[in-house]
N, C-alpha and C positions, 0 to 999 in steps of 0.2 A: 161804268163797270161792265165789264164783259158777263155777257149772259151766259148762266149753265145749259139753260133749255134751250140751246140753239136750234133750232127747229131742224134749220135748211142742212142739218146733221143726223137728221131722225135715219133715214135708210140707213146710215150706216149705224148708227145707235140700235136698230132693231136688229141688224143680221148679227151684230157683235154682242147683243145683250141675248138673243136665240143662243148661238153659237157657244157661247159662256156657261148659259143654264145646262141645257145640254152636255158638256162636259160638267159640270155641277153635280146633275144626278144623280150618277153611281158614286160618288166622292161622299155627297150627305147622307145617303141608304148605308153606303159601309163606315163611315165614322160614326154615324148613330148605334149602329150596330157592335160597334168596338167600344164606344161608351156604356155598354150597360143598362142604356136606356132605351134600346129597341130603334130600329132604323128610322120610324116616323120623327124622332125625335132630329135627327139629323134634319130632314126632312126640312120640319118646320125650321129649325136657326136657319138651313139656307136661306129657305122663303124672307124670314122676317129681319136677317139680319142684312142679306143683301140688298134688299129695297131702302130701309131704312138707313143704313150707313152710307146707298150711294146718294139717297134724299137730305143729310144733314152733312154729309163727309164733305173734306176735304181736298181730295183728288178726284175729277171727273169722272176717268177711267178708271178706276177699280172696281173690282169685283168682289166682295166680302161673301164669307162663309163659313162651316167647318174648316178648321185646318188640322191637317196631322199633330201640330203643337200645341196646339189647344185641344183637341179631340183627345191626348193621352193627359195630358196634364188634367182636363176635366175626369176622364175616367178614374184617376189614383184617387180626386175629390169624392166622386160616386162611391167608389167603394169603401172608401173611410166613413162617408156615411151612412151607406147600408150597413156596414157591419155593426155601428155604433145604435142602428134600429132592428136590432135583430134580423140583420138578412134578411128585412123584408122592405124589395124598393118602393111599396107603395106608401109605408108607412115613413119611409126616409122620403120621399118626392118633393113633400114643399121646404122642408131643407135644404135641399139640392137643390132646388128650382132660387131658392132666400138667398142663396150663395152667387149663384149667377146672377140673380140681380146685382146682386150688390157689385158686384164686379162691373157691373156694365154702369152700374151710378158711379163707380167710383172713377172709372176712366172719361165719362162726362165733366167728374169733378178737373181731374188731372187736367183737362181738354183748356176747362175755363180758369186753372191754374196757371196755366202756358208750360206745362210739363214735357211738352211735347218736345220742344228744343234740346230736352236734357234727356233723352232714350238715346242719343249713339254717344254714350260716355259710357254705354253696357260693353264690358271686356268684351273681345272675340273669341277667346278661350274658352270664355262662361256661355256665350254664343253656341259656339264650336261644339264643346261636350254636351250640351241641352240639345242641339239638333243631332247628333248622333246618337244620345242615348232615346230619343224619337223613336229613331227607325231601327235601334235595338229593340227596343220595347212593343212596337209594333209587330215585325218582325216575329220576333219568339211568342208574343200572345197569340197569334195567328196559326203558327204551325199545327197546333193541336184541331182547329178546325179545318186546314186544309189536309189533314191526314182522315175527319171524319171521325174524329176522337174527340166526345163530349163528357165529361167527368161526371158531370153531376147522373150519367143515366150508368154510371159502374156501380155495381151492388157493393163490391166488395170496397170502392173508395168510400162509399156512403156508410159502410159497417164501420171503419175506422174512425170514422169522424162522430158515430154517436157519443162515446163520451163525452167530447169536447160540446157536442150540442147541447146533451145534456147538462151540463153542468152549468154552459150560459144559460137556460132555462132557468133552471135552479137560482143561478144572480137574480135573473130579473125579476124573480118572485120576492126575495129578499130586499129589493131594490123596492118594488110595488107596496110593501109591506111598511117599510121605512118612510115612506111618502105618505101612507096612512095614518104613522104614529102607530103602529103595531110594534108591539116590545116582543121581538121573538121568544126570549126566555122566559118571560113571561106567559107569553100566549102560544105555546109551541103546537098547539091541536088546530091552529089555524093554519101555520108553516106546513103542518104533517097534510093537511085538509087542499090545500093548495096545490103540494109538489103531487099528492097522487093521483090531479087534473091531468095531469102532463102524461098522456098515452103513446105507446107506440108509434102512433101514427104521428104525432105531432113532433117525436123526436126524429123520425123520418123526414120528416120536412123540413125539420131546421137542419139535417143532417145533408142535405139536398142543397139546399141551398149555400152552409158553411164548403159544398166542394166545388159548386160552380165559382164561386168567388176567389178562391186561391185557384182557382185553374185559369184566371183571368189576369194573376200578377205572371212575373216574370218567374218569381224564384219555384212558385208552382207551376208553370209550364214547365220548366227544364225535370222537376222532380215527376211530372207525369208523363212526360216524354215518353223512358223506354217502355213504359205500360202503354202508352198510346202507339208503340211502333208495332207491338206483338197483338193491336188490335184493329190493323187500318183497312178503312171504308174505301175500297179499291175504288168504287164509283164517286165517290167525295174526291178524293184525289185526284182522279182524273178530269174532272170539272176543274179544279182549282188551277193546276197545273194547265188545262187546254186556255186557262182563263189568261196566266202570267203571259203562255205562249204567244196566245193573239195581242197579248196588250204591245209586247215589243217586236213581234212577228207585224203588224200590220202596220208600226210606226216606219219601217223601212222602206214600206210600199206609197203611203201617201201620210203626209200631217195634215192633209185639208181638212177629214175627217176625224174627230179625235177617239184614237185605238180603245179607252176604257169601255166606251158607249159600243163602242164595234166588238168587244168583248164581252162588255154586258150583255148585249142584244141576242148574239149569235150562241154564247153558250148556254145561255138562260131559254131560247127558242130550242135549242135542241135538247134539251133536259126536259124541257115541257112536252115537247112538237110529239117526242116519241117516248112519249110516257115511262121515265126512268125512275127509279126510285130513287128520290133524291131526299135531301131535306130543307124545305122551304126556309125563308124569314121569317121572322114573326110578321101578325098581320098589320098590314096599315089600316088603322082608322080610315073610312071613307066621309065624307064633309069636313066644311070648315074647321080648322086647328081651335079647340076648347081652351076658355082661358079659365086658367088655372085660378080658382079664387083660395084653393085651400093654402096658397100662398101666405094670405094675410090671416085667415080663420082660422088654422093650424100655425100661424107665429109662435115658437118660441123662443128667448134669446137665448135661454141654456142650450138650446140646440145647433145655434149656427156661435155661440161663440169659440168653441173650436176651433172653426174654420173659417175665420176673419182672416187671417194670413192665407190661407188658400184663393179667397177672394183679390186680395189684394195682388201675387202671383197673376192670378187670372187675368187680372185686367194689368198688369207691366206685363204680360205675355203677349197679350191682345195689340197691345200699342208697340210693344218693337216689332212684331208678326206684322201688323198694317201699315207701318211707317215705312218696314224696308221694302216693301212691298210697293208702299208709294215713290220709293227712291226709283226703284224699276219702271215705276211708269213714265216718271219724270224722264228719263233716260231713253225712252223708245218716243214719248209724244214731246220731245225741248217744250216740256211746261214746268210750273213749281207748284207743286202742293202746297196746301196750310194744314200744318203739322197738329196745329193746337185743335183747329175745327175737323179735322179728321178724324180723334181723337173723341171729340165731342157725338159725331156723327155715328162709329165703330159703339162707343157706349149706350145712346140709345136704340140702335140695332140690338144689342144684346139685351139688352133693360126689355124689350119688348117680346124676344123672341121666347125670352124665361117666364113669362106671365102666360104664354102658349104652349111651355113645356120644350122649348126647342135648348138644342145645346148651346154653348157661346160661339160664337166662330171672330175671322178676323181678317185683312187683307190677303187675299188667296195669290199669290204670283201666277199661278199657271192659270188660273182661269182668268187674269187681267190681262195677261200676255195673249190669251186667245181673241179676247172683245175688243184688245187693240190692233191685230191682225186683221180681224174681222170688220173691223172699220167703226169699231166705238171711239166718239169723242166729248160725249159729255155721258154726266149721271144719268142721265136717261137710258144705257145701256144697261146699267147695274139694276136701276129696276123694274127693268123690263126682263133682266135673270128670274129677276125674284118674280115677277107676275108667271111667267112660264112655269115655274117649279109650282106654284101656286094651281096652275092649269091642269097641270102633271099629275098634281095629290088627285087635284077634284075628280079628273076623268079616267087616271089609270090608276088609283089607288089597288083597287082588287087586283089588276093584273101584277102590280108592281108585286102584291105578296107573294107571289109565285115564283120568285128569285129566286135560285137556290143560294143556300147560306152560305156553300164553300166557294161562291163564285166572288161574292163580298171578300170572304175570303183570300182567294187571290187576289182580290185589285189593292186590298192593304197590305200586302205583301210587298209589291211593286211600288207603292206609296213608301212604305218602311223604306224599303231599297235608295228611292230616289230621293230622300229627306235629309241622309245620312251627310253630310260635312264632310268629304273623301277631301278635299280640298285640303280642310286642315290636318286630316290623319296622315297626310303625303306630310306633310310640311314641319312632322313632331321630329326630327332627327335635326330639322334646320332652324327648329324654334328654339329661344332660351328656355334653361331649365324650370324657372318658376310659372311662369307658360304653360309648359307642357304638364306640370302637378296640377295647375288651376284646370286646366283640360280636363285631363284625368281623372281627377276626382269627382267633377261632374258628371261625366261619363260613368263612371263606377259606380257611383252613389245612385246619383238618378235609375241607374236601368236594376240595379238590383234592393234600394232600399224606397228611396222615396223623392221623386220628380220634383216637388217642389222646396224641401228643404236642402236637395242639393246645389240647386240655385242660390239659394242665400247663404251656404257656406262657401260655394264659387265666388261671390261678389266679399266677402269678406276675404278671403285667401287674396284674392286677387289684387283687393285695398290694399292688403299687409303689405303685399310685395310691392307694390307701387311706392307704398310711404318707405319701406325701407329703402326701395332703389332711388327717392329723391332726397330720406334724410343721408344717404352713401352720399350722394353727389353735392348737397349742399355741404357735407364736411367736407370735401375733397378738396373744395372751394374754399373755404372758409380757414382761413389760415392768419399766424400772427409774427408780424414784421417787425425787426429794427428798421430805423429808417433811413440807415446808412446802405441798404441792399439795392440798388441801382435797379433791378429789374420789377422793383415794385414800383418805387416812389415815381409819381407822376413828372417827364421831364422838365428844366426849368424851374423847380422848385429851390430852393436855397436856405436849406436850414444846417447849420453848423452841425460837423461833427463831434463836439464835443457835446451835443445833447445824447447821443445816441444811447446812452444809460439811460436818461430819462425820460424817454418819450417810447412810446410802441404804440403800432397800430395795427388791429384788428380788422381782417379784410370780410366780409357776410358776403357769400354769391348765392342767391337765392333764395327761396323763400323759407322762412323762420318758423315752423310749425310742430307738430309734437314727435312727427318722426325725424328729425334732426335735432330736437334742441340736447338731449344727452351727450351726443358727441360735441356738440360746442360747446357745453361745461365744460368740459373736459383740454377744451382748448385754452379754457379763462384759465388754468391751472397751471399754463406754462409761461403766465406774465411774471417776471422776473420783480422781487423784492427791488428792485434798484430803481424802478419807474415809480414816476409820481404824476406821468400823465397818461392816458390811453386814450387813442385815437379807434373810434367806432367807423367803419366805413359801411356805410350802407346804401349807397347806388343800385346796388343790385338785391335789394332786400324789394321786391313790391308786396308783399303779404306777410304778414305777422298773424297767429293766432293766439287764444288764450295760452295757452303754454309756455309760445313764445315771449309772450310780454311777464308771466311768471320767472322764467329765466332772467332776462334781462333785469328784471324787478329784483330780483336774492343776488345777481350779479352786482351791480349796479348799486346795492346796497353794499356790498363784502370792500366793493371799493373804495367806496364811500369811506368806511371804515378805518382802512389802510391810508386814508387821507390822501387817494389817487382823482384825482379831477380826471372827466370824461365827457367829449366831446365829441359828438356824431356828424358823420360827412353825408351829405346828399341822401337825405333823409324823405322817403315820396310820402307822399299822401294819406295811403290808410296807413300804413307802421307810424305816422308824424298823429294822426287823428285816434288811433288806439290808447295810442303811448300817452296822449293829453287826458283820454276819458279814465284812465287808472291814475292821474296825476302824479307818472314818471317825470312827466315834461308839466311844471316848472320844478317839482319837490325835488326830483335827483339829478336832473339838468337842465340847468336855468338857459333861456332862448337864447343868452347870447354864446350860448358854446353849440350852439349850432349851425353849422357852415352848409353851404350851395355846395362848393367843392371841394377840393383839398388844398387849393392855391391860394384861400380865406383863409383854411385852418394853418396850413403851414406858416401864413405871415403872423397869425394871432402866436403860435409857436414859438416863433424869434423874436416877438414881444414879451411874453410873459411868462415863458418857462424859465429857471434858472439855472444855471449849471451848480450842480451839487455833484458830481465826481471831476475835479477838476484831471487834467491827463496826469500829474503826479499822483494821484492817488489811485489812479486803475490800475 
């Protein structure tokens, strides 16, 4: 078995796993920072998730991290559960933290499921619109800080939102009270004793924080927009902007160096170097990343069952993010991943980096494309990313807080930009119609309602069309013959035409499942009162489901009935092994009217059929 730790690869394992981290960097600080959870929190998922997913993964070469697709998908979770803890994240954290576990067990689980094989049966469509409405969402959450427009510090958005704060106050006291077994009507001087806790100040604060958080969806960026244009931070913007300039300004001059770092670096020293009045990041913790014990101590289930499906998202987001990702490496180093251990690997990176507070992240393409550039050829590149950023917190933590926030700013902006699936928006005019709805509506959905439920209505739309475009083409197929018609019947055959009243045969092209089997009733309905035999052809049947075999079963019976005998041609395997386990096969057609081909049936044909419309009576 070929060794991961090949040693006599470490140089280049080290300049490519430097090289990597380093573009890393400002990637984890700014998706941390767009998640809601403050830039350290990026921080650590790089650290924890890139070490340990390149120590247990699949693919040599990759790089695991934050990603853009996981970074907004996590953030929509973040905020559903802030909101559902009273906009306050400390009090929502080991929720949030319970969720990303789980996500990261779950795609362990999938790993040792062998799931892994079954991610590129995800539509492109459903692909297509999730990576676009990314870098929408990205995108327009951004603009408000690259203009230097913070909602939650406007008086007057904050006066707006008191009632609404107030009155969630008001819930939650009613909500405390009921958990108490306090009968409001009963004990109303208790209610009255409670709400007039609740001060000024305190609806200030919930008023503060209900306006940062809508100023973080999409539909609240575009509503605070023109307020945010007739208030902009000339100096904010000019950071952000000098920030996009260099990122694509300097990729013209050299890729040796990667532009984000030379962006970060350069406009963040000048902001600092000559004392500008900017507005920092929040601070980074300095020492080792804290594990989070209020995980397990603060458990509760009514808390994360909510967001069991948000979890499960996370982790099928995680594994198509790291698999195609691992397709890319496979394509630059002619290696093959293991899709299932990969999977495995990506999961416990995640599993560990939430027990530290870090976000989830997942195979990064442009940071593996660097460490493969850079002369990475085993795991040992990936966690030596992760050892660097580790090195990073420890010794530049304090400097790192000194970022300005609109600089982050810009590097997500350019991330939004370059996420976006322009591929498939060229290609909506040349795609089928049901395609381009599946598209779309992901798109739509995702960037203005909600990322993760758009997803599961893409893969459902998507199904539909699929089932209906193969129960269309199985009818298409499936058609019913005299067997006087030359351009069916198999050459060489020799069955008299004077049966041709009494015999028909039913052609199946394809598979017999729930979105076909209506239109082949409907086919049964055109066998003519005059036959007393029907010929089933099923060669080309290789799959039956429960549906199918109910069809056949009420068909099959009505025949029955009609006192039509019925005989099946080249009958495979599972439709032959279904058809026996509901005992079709022997109750409604005994073994021997079952024929190899049609050259068995047709001689059983001209054995035992009888002429009952002699030529004078037709």
């Amino acid at each position: 078995m070929k060794n991961p730790f090949n040693f006599k690869h470490f140089k280049g394992d080290l300049f490519g796993g430097i090289t990597a981290g380093i573009v890393a960097l400002p990637l984890a600080l700014a998706f941390g920072l767009s998640s809601g959870l403050g830039p350290s929190a990026g921080l650590y998922g790089a650290i924890f998730v890139a070490f340990f997913a390149a120590l247990f993964g699949g693919t040599n070469t990759q790089i695991s991290g934050p990603t853009a697709p996981m970074t907004a998908t996590s953030m929509i979770v973040i905020a559903g559960i802030v909101a559902a803890n009273d906009n306050d994240v400390e009090k929502a954290l080991p929720a949030i933290l319970m969720v990303f576990l789980l996500a990261g067990l779950l795609q362990v689980g999938m790993g040792f499921a062998g799931i892994g094989k079954y991610i590129k049966y995800i539509p492109v469509p459903v692909v297509s619109g999730f990576m676009t409405a990314i870098g929408v969402i990205i995108i327009i959450t951004q603009l408000l800080p690259v203009i230097g427009y913070y909602p939650q510090e406007d008086q007057a958005l904050i006066d707006k939102h008191k009632p609404q704060a107030e009155e969630m106050m008001l819930e939650q006291i009613l909500r405390d009270e009921m958990e108490d077994d306090i009968l409001v009507l009963e004990d109303f001087d208790t209610t009255i004793y409670n709400a007039n806790q609740i001060t000024p100040e305190h609806i200030q604060e919930e008023s503060v924080k209900l306006t940062k958080n809508e100023g973080k969806k999409v539909i609240g960026a575009i509503k605070y927009l023109p307020r945010a244009l007739r208030n902009i931070n000339w100096m904010e913007l000019c950071l952000a902007f000098g920030t996009i300039f260099l990122i694509y300004g300097f990729k013209r001059i050299t890729s040796t160096i990667p532009s984000t770092l030379v962006a970060l670096v350069v406009v963040s020293g000048i902001a600092y170097g000559f004392g500008l009045d900017y507005r920092p990041i929040e601070q980074i913790p300095s020492g080792l990343p804290v594990f989070h014990m209020s995980i397990f101590s603060e458990f509760s289930l009514g808390s994360i069952t909510p967001y069991l499906f948000s979890a499960v998202m996370l982790a099928l987001l995680g594994a198509i993010d790291s698999l195609l990702t691992s397709v890319v490496a496979d394509n630059m180093t002619k290696t093959k991943h293991k899709p299932n251990k990969e999977l495995i690997g990506q999961g416990i990176g995640n599993s560990i980096a939430s027990l530290f507070g870090g976000i989830p992240g997942a195979g990064a393409t442009i940071r593996t494309v660097v460490n493969i550039k850079a002369g990475g050829k085993t795991r040992l590149s990936g966690m030596i990313a992760g050892i660097l950023l580790l090195v990073i917190l420890l010794a530049l933590g304090p400097i790192a807080s000194k970022i300005p926030a609109a600089v982050l700013a810009g590097i997500l902006v350019t991330v939004g930009i370059g996420v976006m699936d322009y591929k498939g928006l060229k290609a909506i005019p040349k795609m089928p119609r049901t395609e381009v709805i599946v598209m779309l509506t992901v798109l739509i959905l995702a960037s203005v309602w909600n990322l993760i439920y758009a997803v599961g209505i893409g893969l459902v739309l998507a199904s539909l069309f699929f089932m209906k475009k193969m129960g269309d083409l199985t009818t298409q197929g499936s058609t019913i013959k005299t067997i006087d018609e030359g351009d069916f019947i198999d050459k060489g055959l020799t069955i008299p035409d004077n049966l041709k009243e009494e015999v028909y045969v039913k052609l199946l092209n394809g598979p017999l499942f729930f979105g076909s089997t209506s239109d082949i009733q409907g086919l049964y309905q055109q066998i003519p009162d005059t036959a007393n035999t029907v010929i089933i052809r099923m060669e080309r049947v290789s799959y039956v489901d429960q549906s199918g075999l109910y069809l056949l079963d009420d068909m099959l019976i009505e025949l029955r009935n009609k006192n039509i005998i019925v005989a099946l041609v080249g009958l495979q395997d599972q439709p032959r092994y279904m058809m026996e386990r509901v005992d079709i096969i022997p109750d409604l057609i005994s073994n021997d009217l079952l024929f190899d081909n049609f050259s068995e049936c047709s001689n059983w044909v001209n054995e035992n059929v009888e002429d009952i419309y002699p030529p004078s009576a037709q």
